[in-house]
Structure formats: structure tokens, C-alpha cells
PDB file as gemmi writes it, atoms N, CA and C in Angstrom:
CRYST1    1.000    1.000    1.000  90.00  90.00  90.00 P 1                      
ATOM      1  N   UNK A   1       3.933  31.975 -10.659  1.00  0.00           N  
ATOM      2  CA  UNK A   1       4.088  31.615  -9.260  1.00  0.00           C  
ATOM      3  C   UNK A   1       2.811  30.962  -8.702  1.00  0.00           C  
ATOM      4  N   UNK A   2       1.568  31.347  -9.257  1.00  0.00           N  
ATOM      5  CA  UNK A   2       0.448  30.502  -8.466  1.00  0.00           C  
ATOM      6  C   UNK A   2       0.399  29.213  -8.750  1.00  0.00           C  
ATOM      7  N   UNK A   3       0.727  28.234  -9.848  1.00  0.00           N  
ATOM      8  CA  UNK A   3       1.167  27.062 -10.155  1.00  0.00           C  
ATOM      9  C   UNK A   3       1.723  26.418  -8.948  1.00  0.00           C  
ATOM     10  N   UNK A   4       2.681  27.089  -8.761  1.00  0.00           N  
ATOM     11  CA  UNK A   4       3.547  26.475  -7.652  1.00  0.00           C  
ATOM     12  C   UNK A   4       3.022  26.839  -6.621  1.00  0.00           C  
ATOM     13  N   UNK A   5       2.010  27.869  -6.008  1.00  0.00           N  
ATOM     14  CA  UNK A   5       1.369  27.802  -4.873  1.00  0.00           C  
ATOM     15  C   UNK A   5       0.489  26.639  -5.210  1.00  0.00           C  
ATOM     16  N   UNK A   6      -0.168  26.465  -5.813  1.00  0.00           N  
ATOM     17  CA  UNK A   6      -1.147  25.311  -6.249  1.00  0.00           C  
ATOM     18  C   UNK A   6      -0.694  23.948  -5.730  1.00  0.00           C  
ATOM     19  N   UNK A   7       0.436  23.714  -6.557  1.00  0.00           N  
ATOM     20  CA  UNK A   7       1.359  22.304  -5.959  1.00  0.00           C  
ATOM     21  C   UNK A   7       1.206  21.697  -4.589  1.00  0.00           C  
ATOM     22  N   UNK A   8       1.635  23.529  -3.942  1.00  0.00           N  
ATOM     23  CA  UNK A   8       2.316  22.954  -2.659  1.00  0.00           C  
ATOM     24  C   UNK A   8       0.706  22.745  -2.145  1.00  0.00           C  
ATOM     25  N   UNK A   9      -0.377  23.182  -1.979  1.00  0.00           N  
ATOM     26  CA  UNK A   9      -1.099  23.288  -1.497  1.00  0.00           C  
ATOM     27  C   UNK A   9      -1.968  21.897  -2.130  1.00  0.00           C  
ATOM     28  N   UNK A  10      -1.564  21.283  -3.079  1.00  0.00           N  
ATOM     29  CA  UNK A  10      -2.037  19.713  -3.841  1.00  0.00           C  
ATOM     30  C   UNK A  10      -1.242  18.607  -2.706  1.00  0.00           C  
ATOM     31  N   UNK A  11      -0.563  18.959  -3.126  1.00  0.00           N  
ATOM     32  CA  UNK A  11       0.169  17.777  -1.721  1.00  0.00           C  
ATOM     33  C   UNK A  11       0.061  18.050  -0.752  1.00  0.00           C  
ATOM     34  N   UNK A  12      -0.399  19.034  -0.004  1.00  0.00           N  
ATOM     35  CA  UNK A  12      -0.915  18.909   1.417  1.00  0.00           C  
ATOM     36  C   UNK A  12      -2.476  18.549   1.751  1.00  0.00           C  
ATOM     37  N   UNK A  13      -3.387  18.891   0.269  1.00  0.00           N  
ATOM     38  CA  UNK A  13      -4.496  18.355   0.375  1.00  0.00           C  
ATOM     39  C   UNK A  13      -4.842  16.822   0.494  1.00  0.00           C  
ATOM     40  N   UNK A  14      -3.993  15.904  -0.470  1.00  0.00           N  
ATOM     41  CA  UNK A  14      -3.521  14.725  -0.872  1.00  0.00           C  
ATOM     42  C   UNK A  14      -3.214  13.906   0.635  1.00  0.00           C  
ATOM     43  N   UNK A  15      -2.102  14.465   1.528  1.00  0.00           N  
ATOM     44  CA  UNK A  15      -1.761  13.950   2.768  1.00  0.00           C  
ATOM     45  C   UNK A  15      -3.345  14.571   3.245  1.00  0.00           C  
ATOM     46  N   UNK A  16      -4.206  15.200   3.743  1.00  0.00           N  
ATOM     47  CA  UNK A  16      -4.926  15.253   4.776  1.00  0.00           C  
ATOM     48  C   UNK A  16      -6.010  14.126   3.479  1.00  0.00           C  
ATOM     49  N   UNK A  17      -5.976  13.854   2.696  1.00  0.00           N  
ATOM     50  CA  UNK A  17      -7.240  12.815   2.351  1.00  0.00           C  
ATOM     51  C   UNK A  17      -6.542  11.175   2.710  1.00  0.00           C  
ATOM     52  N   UNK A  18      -5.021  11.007   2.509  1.00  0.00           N  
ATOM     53  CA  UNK A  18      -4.791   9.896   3.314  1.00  0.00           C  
ATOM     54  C   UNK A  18      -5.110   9.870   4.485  1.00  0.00           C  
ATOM     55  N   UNK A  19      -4.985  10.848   5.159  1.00  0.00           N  
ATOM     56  CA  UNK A  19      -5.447  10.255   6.773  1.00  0.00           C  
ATOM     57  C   UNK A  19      -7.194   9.815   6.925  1.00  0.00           C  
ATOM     58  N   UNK A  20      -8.075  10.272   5.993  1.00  0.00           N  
ATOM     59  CA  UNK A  20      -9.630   9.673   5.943  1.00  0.00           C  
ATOM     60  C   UNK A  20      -9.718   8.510   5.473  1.00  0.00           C  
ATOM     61  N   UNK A  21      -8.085   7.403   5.257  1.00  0.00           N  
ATOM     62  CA  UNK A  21      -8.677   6.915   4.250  1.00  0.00           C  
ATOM     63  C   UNK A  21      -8.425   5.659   5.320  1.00  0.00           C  
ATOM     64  N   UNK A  22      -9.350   4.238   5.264  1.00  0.00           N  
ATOM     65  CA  UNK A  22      -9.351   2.957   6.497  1.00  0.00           C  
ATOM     66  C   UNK A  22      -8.431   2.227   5.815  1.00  0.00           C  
ATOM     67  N   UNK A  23      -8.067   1.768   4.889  1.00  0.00           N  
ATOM     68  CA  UNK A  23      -7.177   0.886   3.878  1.00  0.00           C  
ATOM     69  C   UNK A  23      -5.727   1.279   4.233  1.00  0.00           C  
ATOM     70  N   UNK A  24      -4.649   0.332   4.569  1.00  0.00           N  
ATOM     71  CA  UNK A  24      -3.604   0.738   4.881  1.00  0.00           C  
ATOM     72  C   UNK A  24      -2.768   1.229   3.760  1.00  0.00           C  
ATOM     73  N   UNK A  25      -2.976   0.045   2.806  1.00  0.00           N  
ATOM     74  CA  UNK A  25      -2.150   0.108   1.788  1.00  0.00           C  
ATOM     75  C   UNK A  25      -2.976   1.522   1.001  1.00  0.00           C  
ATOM     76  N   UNK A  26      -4.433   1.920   0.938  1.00  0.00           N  
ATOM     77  CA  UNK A  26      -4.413   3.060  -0.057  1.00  0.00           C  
ATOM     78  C   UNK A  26      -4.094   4.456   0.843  1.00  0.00           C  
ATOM     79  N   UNK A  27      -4.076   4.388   2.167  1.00  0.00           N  
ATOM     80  CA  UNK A  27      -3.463   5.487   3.187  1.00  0.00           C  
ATOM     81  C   UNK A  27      -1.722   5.463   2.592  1.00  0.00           C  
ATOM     82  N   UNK A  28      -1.219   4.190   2.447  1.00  0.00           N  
ATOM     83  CA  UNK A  28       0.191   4.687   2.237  1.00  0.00           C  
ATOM     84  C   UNK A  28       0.413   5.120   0.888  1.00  0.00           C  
ATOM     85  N   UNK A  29      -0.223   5.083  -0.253  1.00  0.00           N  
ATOM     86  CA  UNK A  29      -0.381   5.433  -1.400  1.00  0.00           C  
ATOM     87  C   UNK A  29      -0.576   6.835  -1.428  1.00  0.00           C  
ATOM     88  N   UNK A  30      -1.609   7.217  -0.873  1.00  0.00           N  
ATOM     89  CA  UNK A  30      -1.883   8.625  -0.687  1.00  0.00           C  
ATOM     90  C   UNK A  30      -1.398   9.611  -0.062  1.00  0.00           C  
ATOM     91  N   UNK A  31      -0.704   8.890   0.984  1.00  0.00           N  
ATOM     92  CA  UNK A  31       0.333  10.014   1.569  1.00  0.00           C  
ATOM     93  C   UNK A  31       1.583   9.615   1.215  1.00  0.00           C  
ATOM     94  N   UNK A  32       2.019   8.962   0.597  1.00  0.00           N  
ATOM     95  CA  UNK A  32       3.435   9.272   0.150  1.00  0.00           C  
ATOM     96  C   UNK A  32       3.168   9.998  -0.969  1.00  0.00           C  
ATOM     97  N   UNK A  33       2.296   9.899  -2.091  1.00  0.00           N  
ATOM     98  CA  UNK A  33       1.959  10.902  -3.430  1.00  0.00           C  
ATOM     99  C   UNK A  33       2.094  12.274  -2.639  1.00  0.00           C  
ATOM    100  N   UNK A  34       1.421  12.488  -1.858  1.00  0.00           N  
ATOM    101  CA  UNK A  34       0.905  13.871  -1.042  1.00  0.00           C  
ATOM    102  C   UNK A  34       2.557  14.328  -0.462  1.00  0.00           C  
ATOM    103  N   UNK A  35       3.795  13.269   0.257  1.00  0.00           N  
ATOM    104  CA  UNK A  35       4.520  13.968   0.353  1.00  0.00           C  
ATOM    105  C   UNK A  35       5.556  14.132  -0.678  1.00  0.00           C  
ATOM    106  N   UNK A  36       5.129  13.382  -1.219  1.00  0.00           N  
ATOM    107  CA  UNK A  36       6.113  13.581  -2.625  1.00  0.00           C  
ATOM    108  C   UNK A  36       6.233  14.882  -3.400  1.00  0.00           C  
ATOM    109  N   UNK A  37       5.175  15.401  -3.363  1.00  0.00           N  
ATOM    110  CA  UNK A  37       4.396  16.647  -4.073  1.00  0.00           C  
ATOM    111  C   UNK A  37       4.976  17.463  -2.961  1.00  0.00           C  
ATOM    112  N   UNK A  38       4.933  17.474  -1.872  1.00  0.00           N  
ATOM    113  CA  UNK A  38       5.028  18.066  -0.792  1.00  0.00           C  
ATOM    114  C   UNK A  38       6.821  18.394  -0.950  1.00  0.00           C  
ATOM    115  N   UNK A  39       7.526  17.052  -0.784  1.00  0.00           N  
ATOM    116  CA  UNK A  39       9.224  17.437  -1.074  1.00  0.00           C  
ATOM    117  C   UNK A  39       9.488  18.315  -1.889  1.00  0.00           C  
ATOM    118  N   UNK A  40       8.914  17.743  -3.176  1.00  0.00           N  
ATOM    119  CA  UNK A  40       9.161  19.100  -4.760  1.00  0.00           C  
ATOM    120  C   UNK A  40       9.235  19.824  -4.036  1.00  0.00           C  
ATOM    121  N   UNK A  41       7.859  20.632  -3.922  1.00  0.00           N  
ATOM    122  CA  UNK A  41       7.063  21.895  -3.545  1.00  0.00           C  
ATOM    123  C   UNK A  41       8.371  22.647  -2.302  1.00  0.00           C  
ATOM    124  N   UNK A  42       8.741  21.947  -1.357  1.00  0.00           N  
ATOM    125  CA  UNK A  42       9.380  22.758  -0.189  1.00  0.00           C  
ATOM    126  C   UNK A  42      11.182  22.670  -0.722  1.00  0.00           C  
ATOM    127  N   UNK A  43      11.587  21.111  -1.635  1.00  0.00           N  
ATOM    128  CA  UNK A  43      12.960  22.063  -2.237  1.00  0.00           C  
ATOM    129  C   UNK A  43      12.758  23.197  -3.232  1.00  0.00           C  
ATOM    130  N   UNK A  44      11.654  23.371  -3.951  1.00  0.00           N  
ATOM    131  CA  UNK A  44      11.954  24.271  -5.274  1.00  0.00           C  
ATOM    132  C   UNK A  44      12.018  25.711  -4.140  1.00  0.00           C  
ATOM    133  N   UNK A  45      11.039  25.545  -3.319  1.00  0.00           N  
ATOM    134  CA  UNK A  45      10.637  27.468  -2.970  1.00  0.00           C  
ATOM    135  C   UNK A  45      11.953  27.250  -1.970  1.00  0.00           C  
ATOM    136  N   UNK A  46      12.599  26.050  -1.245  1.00  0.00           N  
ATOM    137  CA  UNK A  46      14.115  25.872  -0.153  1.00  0.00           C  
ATOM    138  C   UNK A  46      13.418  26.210   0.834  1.00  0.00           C  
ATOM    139  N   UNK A  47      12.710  25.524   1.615  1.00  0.00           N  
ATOM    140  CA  UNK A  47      12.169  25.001   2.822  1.00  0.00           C  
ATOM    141  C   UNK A  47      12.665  23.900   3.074  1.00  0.00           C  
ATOM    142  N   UNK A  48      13.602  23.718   3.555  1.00  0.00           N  
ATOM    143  CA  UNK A  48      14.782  22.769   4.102  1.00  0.00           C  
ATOM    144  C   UNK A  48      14.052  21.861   5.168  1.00  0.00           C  
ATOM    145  N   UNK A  49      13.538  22.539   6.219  1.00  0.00           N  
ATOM    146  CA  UNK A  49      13.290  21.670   7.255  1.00  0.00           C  
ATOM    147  C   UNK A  49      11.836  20.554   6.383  1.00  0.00           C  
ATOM    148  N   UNK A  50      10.855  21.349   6.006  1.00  0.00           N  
ATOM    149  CA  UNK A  50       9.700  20.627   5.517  1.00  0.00           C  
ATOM    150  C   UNK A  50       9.769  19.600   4.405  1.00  0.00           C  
ATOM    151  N   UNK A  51      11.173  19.904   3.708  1.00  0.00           N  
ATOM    152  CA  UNK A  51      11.861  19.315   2.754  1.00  0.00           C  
ATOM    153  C   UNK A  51      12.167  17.555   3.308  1.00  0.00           C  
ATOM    154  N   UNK A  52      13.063  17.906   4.330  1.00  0.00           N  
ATOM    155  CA  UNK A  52      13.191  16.850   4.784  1.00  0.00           C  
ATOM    156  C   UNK A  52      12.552  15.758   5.726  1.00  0.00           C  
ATOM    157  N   UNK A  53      11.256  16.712   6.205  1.00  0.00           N  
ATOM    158  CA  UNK A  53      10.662  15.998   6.837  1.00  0.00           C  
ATOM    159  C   UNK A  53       9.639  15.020   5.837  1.00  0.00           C  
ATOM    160  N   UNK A  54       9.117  15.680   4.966  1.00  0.00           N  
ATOM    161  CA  UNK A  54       8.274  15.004   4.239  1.00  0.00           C  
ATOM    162  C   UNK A  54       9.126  13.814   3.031  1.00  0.00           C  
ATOM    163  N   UNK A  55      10.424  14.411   2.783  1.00  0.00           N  
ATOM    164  CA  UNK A  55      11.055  13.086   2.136  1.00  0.00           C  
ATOM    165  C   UNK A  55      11.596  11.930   2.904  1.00  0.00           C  
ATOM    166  N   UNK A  56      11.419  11.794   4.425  1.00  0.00           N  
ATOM    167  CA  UNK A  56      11.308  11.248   4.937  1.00  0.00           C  
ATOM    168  C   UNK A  56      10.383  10.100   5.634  1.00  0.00           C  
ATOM    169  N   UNK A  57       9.229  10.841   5.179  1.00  0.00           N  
ATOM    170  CA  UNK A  57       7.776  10.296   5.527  1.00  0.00           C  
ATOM    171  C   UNK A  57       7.397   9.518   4.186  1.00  0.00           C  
ATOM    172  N   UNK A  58       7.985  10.496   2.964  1.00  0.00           N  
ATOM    173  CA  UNK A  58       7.690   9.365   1.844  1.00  0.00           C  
ATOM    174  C   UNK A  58       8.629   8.399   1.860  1.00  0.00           C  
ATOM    175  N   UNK A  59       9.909   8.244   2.277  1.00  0.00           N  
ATOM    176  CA  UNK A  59      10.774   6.997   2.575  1.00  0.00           C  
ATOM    177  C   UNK A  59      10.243   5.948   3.188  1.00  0.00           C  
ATOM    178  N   UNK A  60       9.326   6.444   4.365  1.00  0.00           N  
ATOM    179  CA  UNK A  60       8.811   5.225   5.530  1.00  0.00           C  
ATOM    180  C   UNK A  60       7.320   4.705   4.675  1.00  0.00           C  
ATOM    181  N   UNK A  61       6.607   5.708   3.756  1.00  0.00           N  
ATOM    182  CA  UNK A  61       5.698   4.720   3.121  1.00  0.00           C  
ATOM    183  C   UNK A  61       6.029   4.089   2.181  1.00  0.00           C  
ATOM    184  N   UNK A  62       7.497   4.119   1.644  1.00  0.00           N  
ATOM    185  CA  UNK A  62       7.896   3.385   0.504  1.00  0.00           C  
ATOM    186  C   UNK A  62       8.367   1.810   1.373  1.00  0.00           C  
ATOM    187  N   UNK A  63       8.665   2.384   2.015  1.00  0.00           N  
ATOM    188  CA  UNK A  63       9.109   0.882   2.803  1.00  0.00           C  
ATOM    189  C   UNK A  63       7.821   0.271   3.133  1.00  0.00           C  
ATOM    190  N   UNK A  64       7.293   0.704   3.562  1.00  0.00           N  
ATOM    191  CA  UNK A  64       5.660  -0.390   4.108  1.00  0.00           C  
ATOM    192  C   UNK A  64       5.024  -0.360   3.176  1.00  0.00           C  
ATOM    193  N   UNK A  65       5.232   0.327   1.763  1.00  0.00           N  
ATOM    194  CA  UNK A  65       3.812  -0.268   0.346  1.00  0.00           C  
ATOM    195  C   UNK A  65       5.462  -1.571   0.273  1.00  0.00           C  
ATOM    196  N   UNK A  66       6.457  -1.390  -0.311  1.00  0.00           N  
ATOM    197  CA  UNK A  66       6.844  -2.478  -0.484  1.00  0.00           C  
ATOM    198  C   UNK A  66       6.734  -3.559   0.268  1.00  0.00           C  
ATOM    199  N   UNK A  67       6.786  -3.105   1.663  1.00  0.00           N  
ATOM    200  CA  UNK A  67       6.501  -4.539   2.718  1.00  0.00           C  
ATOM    201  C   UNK A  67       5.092  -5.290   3.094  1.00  0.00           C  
ATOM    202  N   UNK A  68       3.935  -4.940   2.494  1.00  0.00           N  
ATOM    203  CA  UNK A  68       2.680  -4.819   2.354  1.00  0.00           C  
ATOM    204  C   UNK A  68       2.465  -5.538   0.877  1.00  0.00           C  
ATOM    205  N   UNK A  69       2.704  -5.212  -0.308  1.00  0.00           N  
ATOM    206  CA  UNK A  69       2.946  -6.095  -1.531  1.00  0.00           C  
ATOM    207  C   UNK A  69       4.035  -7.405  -1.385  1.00  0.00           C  
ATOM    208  N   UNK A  70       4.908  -7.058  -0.362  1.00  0.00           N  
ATOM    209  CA  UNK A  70       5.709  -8.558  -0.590  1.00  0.00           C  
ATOM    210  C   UNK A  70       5.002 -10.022   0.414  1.00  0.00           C  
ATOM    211  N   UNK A  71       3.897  -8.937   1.789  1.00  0.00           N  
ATOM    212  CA  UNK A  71       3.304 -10.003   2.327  1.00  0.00           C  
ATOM    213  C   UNK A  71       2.185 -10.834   1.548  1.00  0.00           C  
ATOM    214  N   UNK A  72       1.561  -9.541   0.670  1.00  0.00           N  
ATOM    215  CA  UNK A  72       0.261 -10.122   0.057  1.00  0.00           C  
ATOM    216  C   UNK A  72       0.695 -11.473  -1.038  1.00  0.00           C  
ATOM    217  N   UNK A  73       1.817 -11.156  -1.166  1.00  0.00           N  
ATOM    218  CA  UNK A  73       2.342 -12.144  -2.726  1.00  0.00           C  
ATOM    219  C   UNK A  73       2.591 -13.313  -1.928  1.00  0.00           C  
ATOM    220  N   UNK A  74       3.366 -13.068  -0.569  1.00  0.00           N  
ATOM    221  CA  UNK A  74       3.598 -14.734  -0.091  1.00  0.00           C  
ATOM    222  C   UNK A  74       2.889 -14.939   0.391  1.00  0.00           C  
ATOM    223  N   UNK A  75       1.651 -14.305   0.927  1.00  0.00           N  
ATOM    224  CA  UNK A  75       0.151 -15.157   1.319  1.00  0.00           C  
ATOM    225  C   UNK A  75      -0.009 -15.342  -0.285  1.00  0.00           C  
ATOM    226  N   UNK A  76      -0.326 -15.000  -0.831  1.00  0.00           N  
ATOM    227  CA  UNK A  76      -1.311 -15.756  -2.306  1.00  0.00           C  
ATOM    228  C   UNK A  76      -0.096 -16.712  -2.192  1.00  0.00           C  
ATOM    229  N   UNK A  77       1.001 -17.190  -2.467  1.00  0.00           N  
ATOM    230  CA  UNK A  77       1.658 -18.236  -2.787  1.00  0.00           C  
ATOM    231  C   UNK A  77       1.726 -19.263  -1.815  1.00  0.00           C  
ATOM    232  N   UNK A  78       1.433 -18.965  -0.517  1.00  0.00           N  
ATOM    233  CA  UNK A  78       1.118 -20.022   0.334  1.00  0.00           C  
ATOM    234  C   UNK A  78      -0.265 -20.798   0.033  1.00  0.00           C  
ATOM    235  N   UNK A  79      -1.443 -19.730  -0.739  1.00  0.00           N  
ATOM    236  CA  UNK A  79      -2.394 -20.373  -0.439  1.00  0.00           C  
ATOM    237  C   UNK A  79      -2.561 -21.319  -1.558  1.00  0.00           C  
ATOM    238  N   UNK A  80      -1.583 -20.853  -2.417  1.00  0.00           N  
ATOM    239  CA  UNK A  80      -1.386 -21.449  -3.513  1.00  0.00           C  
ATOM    240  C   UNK A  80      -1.182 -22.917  -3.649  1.00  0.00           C  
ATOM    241  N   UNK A  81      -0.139 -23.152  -2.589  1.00  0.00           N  
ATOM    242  CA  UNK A  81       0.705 -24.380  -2.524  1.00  0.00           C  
ATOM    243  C   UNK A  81      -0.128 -25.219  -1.388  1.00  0.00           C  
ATOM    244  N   UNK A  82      -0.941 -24.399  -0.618  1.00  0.00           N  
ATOM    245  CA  UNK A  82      -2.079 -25.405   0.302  1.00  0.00           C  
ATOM    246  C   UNK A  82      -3.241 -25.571  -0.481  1.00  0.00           C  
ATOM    247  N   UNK A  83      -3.566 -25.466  -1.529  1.00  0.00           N  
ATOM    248  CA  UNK A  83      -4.633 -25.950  -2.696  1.00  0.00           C  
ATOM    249  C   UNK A  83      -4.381 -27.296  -3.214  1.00  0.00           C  
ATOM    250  N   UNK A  84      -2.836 -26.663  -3.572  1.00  0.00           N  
ATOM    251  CA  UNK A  84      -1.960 -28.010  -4.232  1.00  0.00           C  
ATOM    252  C   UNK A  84      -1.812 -29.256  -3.614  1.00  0.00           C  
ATOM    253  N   UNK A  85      -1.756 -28.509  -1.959  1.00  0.00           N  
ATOM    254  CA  UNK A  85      -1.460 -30.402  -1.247  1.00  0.00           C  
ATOM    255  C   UNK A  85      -3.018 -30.634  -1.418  1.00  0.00           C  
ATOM    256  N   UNK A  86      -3.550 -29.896  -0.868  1.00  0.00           N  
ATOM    257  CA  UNK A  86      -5.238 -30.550  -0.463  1.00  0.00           C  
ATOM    258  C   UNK A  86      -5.702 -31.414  -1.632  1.00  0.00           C  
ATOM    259  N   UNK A  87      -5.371 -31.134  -3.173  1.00  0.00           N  
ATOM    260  CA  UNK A  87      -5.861 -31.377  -4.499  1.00  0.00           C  
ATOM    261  C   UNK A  87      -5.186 -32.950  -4.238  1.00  0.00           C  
ATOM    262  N   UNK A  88      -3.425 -32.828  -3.868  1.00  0.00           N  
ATOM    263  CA  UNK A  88      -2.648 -33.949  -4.058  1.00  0.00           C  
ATOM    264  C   UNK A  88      -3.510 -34.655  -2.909  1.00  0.00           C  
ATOM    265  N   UNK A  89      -3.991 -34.605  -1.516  1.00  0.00           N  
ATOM    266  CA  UNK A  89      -4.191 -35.257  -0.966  1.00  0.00           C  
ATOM    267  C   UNK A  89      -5.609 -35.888  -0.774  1.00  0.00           C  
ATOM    268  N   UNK A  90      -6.676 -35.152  -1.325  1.00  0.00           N  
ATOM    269  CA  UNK A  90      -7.961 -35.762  -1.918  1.00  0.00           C  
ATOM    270  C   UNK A  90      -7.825 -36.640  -3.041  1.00  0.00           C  
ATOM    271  N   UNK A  91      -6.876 -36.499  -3.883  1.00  0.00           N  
ATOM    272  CA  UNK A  91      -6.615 -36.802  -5.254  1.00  0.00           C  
ATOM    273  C   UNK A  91      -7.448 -35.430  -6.157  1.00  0.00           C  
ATOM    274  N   UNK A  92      -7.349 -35.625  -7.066  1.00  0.00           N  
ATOM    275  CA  UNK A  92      -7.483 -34.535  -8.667  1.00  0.00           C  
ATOM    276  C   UNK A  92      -9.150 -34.356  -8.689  1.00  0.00           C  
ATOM    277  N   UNK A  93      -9.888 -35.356  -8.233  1.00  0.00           N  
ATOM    278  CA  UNK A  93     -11.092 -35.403  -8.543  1.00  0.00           C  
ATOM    279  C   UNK A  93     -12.088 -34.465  -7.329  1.00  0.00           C  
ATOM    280  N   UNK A  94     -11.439 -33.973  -5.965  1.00  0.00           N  
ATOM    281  CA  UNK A  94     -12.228 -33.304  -5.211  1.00  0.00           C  
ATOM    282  C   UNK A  94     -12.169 -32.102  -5.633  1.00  0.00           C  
ATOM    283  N   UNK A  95     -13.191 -31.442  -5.051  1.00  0.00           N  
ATOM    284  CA  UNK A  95     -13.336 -30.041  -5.176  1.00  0.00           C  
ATOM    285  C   UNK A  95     -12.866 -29.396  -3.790  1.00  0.00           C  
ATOM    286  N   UNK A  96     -12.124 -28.274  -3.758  1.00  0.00           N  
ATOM    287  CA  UNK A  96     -11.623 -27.279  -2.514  1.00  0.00           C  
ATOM    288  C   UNK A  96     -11.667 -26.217  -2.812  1.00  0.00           C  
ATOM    289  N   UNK A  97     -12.667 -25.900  -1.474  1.00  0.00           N  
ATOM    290  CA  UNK A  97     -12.998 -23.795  -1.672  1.00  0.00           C  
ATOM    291  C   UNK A  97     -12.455 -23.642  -0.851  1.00  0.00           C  
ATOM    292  N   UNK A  98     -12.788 -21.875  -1.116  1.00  0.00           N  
ATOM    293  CA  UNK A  98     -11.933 -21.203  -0.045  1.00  0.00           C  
ATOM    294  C   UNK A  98     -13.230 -20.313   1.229  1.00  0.00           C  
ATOM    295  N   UNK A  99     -13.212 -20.793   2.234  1.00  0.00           N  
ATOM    296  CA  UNK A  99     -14.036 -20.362   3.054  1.00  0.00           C  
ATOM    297  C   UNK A  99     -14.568 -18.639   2.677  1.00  0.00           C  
ATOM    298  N   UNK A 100     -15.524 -18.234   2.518  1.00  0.00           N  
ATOM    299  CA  UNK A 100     -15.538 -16.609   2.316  1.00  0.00           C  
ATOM    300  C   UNK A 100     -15.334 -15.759   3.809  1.00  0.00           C  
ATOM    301  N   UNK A 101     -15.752 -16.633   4.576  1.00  0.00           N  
ATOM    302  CA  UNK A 101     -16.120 -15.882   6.015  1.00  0.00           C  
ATOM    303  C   UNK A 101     -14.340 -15.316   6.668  1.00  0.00           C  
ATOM    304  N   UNK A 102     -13.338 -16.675   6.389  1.00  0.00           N  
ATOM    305  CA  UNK A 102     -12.469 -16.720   7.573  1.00  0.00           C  
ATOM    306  C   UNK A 102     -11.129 -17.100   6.326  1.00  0.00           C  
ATOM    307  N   UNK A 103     -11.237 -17.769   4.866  1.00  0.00           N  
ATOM    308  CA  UNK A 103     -10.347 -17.620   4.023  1.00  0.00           C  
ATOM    309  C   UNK A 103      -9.931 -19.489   4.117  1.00  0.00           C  
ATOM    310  N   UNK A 104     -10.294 -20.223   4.630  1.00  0.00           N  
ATOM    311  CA  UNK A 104      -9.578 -21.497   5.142  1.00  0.00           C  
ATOM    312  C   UNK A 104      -9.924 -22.137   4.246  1.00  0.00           C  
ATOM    313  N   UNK A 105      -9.271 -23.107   3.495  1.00  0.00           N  
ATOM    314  CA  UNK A 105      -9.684 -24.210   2.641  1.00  0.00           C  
ATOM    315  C   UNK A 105     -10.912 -25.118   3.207  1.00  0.00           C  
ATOM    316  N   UNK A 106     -11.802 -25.542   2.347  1.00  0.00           N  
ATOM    317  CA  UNK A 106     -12.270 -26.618   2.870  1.00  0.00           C  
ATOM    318  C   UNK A 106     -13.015 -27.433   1.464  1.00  0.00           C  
ATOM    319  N   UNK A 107     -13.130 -28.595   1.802  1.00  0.00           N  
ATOM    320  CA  UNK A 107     -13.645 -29.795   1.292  1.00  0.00           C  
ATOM    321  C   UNK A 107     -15.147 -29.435   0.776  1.00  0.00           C  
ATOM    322  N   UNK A 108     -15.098 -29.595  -0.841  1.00  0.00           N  
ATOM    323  CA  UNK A 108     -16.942 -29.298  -0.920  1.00  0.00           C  
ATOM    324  C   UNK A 108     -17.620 -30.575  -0.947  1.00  0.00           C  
TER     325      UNK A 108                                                      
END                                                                             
């Protein structure tokens, strides 16, 4: 039985280190692990209400890590395809960075 006190008490440690954490995407990582651990933990011992609250909370970070990876992919593919015109529209021979400060293409 202390195993399983252990658990439950792993996934509640897990959720209070997502909330320290500034990164959205590694806050939603960490607390959905944390309630995930957390769901197990409250169906095995049948804590119904905590059950559902926390498989609920890991539902809403599954939706925003997926919606968070699908923005990052169509920014990289936009910036992708604004390289491409800039290349087509200098011709092949210019060089184009990517600003460090603000991310914007520009002309070297």
C-alpha cells in the first residue's frame, strides 16, 4: 500500500512543480503528467470526484500541447516559405537572416 501512497502523492508533487514552471508548453507537460498520475492514483483507491476532476484537467492540457505544437509547425512553415520568396525574389545568390532580436527576415 505505500507504493500507491507514493503515486498519489508523485502526481500531486509533479502538478505543484508545473505551476513554478514560466514555459507554457513545459507547464502543460508537467501538469498533465502530474494529473495523469493523479487520475490512476484517485480511480484505483475510487475517489470519483478527484478522479474526474483531474482527468479533466489532463483533457484541457492535451488539447493546448496539441494546439501549441500545431502553431509552432505552421509558424516554422510559414517562415519557411517567406525564405523561399525572399531567395526567389533577390535571386539564389543573396543571403537572408533571420533577425535574432524580433525573428524578421532581412537582407545581409
Amino acid at each position: 500500500m505505500y507504493w500507491l501512497e507514493a503515486f498519489g502523492w508523485l502526481g500531486s508533487a509533479v502538478v505543484v512543480i508545473s505551476l513554478m514552471l514560466g514555459s507554457s508548453k513545459q507547464f502543460r507537460w508537467w501538469n498533465f503528467t502530474g494529473c495523469a498520475l493523479a487520475t490512476a492514483y484517485n480511480g484505483i483507491i475510487g475517489v470519483w470526484p478527484f478522479f474526474a476532476m483531474n482527468f479533466i484537467i489532463a483533457l484541457i492540457d492535451a488539447y493546448w500541447l496539441v494546439r501549441i505544437y500545431r502553431e509552432e509547425r505552421q509558424l516554422a512553415e510559414t517562415k519557411a516559405q517567406t525564405v523561399e520568396q525572399a531567395l526567389a525574389t533577390e535571386g539564389a545568390d543573396a543571403t537572408i537572416c533571420q533577425c535574432p532580436n524580433c525573428g524578421h527576415l532581412i537582407k545581409a
